[in-house]
KOLNUMAR-783794 format. One record per residue (C-alpha): residue number from 1; residue in one letter; x negated, y, z. Coordinates in nm, 3 decimals. Example, Ala and Ser with C-alpha at 12.3 -4.5 7.8 and 13.67 -1.06 7.14 Angstrom:
// KOLNUMAR-783794
<pt resi="1" resn="A" u="-1.230" v="-0.450" w="0.780"/>
<pt resi="2" resn="S" u="-1.367" v="-0.106" w="0.714"/>
// end
This chain:
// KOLNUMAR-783794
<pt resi="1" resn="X" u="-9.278" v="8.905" w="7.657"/>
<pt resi="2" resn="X" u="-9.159" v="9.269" w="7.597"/>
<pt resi="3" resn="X" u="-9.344" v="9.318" w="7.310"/>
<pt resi="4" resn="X" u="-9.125" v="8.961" w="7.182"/>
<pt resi="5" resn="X" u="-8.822" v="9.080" w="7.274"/>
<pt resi="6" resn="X" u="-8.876" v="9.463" w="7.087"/>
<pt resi="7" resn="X" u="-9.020" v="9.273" w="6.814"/>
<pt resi="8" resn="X" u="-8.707" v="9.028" w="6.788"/>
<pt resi="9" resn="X" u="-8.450" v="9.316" w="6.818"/>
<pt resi="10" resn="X" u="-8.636" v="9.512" w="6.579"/>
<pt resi="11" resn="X" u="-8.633" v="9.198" w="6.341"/>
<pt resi="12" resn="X" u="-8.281" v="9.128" w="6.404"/>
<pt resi="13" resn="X" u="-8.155" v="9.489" w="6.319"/>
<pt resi="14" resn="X" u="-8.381" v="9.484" w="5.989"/>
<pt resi="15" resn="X" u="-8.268" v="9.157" w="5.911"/>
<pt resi="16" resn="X" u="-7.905" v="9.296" w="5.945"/>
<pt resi="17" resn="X" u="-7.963" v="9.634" w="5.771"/>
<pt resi="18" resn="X" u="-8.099" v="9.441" w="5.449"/>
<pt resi="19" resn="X" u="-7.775" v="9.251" w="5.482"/>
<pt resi="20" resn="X" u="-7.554" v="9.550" w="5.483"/>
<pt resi="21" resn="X" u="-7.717" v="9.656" w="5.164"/>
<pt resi="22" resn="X" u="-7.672" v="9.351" w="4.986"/>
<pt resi="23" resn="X" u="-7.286" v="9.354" w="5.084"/>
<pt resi="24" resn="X" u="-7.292" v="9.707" w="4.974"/>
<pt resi="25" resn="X" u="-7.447" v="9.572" w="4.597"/>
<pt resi="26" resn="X" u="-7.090" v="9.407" w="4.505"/>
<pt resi="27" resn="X" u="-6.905" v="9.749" w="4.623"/>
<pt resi="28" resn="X" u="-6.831" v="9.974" w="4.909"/>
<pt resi="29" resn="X" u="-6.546" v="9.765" w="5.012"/>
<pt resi="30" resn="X" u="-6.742" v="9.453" w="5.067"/>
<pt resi="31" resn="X" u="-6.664" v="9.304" w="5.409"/>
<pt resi="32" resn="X" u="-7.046" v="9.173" w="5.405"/>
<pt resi="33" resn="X" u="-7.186" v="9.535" w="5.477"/>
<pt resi="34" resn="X" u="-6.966" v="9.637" w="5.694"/>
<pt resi="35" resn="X" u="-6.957" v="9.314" w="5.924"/>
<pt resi="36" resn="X" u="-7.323" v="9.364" w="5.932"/>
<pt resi="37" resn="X" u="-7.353" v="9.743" w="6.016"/>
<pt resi="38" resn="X" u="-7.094" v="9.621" w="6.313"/>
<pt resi="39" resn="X" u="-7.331" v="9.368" w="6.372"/>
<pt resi="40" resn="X" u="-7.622" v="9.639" w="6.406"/>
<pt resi="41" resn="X" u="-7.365" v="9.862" w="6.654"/>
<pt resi="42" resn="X" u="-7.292" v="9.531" w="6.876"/>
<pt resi="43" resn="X" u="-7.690" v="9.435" w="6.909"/>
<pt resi="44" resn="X" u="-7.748" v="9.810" w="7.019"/>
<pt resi="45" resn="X" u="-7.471" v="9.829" w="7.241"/>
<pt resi="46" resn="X" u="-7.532" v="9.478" w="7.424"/>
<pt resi="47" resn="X" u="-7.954" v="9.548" w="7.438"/>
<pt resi="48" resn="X" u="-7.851" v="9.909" w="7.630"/>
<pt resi="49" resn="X" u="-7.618" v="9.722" w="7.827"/>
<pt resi="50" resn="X" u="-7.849" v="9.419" w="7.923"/>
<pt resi="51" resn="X" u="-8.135" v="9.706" w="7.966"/>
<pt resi="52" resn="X" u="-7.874" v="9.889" w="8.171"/>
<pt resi="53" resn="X" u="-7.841" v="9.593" w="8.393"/>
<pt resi="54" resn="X" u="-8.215" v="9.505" w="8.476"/>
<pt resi="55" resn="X" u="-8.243" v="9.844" w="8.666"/>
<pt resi="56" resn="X" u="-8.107" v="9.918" w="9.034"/>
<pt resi="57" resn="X" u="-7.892" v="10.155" w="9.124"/>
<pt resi="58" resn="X" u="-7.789" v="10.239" w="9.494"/>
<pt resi="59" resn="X" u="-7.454" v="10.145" w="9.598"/>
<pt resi="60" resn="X" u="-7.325" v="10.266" w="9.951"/>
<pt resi="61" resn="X" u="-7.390" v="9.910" w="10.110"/>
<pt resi="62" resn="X" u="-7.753" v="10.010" w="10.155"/>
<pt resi="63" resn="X" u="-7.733" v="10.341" w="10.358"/>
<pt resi="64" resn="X" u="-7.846" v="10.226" w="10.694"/>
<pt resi="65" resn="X" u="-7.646" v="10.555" w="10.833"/>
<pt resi="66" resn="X" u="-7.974" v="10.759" w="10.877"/>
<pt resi="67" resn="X" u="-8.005" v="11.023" w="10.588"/>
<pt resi="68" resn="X" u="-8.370" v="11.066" w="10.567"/>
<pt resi="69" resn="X" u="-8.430" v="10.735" w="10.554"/>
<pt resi="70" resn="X" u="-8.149" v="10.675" w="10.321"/>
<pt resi="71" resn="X" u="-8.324" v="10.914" w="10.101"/>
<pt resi="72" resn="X" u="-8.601" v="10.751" w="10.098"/>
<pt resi="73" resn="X" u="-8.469" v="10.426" w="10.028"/>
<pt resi="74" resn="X" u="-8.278" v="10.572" w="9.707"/>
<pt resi="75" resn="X" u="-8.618" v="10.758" w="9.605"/>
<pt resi="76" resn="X" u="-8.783" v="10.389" w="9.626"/>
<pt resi="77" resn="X" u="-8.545" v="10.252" w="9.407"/>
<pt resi="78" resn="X" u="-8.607" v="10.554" w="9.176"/>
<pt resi="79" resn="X" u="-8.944" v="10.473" w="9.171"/>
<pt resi="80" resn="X" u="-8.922" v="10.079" w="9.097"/>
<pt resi="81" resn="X" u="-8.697" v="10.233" w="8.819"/>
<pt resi="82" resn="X" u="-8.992" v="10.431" w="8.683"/>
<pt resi="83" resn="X" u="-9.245" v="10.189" w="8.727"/>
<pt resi="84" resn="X" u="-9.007" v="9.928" w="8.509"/>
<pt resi="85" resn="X" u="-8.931" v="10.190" w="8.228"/>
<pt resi="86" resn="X" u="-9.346" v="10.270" w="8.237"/>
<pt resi="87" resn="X" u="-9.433" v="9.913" w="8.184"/>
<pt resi="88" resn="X" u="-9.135" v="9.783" w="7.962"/>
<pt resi="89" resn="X" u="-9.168" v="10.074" w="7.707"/>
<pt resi="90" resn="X" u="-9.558" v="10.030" w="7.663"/>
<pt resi="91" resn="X" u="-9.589" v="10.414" w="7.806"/>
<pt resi="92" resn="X" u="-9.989" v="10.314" w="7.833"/>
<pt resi="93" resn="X" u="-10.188" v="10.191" w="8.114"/>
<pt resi="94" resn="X" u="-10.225" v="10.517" w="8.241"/>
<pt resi="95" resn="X" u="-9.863" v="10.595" w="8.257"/>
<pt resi="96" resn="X" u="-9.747" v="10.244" w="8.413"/>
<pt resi="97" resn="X" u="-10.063" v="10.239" w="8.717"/>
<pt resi="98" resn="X" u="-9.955" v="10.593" w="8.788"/>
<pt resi="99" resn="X" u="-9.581" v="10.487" w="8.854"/>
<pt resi="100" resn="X" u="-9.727" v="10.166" w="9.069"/>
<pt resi="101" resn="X" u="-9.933" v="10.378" w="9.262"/>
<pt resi="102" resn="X" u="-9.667" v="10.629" w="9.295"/>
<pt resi="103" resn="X" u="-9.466" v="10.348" w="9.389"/>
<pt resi="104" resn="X" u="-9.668" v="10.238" w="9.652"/>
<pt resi="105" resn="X" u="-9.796" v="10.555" w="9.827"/>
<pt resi="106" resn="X" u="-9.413" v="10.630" w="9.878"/>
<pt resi="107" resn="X" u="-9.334" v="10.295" w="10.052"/>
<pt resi="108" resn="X" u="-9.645" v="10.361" w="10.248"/>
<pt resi="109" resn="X" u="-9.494" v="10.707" w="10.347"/>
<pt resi="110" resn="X" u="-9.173" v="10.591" w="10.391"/>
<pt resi="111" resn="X" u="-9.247" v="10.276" w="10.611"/>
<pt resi="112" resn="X" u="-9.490" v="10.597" w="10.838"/>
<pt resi="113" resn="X" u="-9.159" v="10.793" w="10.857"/>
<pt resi="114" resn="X" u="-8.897" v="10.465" w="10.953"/>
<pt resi="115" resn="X" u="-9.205" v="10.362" w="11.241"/>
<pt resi="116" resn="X" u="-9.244" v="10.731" w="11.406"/>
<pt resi="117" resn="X" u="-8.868" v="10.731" w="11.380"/>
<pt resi="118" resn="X" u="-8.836" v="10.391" w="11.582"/>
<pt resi="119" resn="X" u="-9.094" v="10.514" w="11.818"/>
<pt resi="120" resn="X" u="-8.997" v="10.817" w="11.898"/>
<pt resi="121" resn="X" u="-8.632" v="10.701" w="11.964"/>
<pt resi="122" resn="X" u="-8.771" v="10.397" w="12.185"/>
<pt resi="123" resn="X" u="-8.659" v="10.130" w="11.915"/>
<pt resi="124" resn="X" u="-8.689" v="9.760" w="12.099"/>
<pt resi="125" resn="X" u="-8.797" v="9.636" w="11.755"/>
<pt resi="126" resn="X" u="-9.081" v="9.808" w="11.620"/>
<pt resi="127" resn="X" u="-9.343" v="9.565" w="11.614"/>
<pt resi="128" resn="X" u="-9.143" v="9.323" w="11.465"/>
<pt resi="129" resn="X" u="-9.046" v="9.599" w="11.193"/>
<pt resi="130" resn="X" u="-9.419" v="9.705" w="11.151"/>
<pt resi="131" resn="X" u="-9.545" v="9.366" w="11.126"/>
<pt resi="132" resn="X" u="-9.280" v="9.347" w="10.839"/>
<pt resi="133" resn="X" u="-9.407" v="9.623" w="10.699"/>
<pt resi="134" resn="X" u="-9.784" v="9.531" w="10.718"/>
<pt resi="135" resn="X" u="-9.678" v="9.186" w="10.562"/>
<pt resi="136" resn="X" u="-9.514" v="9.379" w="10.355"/>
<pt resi="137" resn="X" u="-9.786" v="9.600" w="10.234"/>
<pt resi="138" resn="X" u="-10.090" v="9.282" w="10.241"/>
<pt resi="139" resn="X" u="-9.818" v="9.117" w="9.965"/>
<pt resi="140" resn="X" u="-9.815" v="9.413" w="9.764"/>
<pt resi="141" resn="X" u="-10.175" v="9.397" w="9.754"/>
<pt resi="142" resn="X" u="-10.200" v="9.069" w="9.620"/>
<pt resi="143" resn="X" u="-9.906" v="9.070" w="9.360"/>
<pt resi="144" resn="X" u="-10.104" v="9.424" w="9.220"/>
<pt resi="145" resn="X" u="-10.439" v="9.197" w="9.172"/>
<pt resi="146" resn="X" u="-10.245" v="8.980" w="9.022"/>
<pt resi="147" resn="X" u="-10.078" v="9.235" w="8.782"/>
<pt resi="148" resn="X" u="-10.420" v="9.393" w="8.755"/>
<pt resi="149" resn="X" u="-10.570" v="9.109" w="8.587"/>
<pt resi="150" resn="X" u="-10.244" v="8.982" w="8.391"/>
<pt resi="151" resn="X" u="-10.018" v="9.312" w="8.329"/>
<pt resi="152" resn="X" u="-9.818" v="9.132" w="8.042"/>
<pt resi="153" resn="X" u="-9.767" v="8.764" w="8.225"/>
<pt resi="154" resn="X" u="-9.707" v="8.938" w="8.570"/>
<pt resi="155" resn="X" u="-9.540" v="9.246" w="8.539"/>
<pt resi="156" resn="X" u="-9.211" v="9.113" w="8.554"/>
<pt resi="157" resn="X" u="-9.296" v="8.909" w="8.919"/>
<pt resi="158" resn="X" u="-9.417" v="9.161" w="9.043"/>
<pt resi="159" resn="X" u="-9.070" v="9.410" w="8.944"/>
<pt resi="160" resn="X" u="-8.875" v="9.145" w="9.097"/>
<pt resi="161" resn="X" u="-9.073" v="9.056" w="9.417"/>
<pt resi="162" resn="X" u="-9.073" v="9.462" w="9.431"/>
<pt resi="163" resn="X" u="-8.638" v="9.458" w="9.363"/>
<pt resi="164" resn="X" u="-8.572" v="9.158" w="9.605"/>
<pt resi="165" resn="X" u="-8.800" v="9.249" w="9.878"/>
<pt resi="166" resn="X" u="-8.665" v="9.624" w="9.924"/>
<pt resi="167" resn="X" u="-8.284" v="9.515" w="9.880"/>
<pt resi="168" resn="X" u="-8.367" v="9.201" w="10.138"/>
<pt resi="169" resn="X" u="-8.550" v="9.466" w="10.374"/>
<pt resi="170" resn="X" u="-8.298" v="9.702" w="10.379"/>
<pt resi="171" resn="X" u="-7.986" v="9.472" w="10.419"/>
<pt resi="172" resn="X" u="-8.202" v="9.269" w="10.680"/>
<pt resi="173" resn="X" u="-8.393" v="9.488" w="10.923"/>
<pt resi="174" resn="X" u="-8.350" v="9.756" w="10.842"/>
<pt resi="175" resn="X" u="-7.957" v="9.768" w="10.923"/>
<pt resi="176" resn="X" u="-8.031" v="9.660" w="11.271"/>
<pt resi="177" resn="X" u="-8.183" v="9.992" w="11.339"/>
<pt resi="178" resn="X" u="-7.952" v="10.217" w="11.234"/>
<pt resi="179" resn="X" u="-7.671" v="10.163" w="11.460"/>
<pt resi="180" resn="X" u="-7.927" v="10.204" w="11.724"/>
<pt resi="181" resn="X" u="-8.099" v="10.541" w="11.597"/>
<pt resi="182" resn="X" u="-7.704" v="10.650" w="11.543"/>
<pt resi="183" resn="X" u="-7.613" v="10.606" w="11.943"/>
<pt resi="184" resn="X" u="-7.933" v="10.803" w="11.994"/>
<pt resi="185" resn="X" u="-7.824" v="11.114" w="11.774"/>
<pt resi="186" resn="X" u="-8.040" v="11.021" w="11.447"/>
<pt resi="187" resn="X" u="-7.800" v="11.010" w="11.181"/>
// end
């Protein structure tokens, strides 16, 4: 599908360029040309845009009002980020399994830190939480399989399974604990 769309871009902008120099054949003051080198500046701007817009950002609504775990949070979305630009830019296997894995070790590390945190502050919740996390991490699993034997068809599941679940986690769950590690001095 990527490989489509970068082909039909490409096409497009060709398509357009050729049609700026025929304009340009009858004179420089041909409105032919120029409407299609506009054309070519308004399919570049709207494909950065669109690109723009397929890649998270943190806004302030996430921070569950503990900075470490904030951090970690933002570094996630960082990494889904990285993983996305590895496998949408054909960067090579190589390049898009090390951003996955990177991916993935990270959540690991960061769900270790958010549990020793709960625990060691007495958090009512924590099973619940790891069980989320262990679901979590058993779904990940299976989505990669699935990636591993389809990259092309799955890759873009799997980016927004990865999206919704961490947005969904940390607007869900994970907001319950931070008022509570807050009244216990973690902030």
């Amino acid at each position: 599908m990527k490989m489509l769309t970068t082909f039909g871009i490409a096409l497009l902008i060709v398509a357009l360029l050729v049609l700026a120099g025929i304009g340009f054949l009858g004179g420089i003051d041909s409105p032919l040309g120029w409407l299609s080198l506009a054309a070519i500046g308004g399919v570049a701007y709207l494909h950065k845009r669109l690109d723009k817009r397929a890649y998270m950002s943190w806004d302030e609504s996430y921070s569950v009002g503990v900075r470490v775990l904030d951090e970690d949070h933002q570094r996630l979305l960082h990494l889904i980020n990285n993983f996305q630009t590895a496998a949408r830019y054909n960067t090579g296997e190589h390049f898009v399994r090390q951003a996955l894995d990177e991916l993935i070790d990270y959540t690991k590390t960061h769900f270790a830190r958010e549990e020793q945190l709960m625990e060691s502050n007495g958090y009512p919740d924590l099973e619940v939480h790891r069980k989320q996390h262990e679901e979590m991490i058993a779904k990940v699993g299976e989505e990669v399989a699935r990636f591993e034997q389809d990259p092309d068809g799955t890759v873009d599941e799997l980016l927004t399974f990865l999206k919704e679940w961490l947005i969904h986690h940390i607007l869900g769950t994970d907001m319950e604990y931070g008022p509570f590690l807050n009244d216990k001095g973690v902030k």
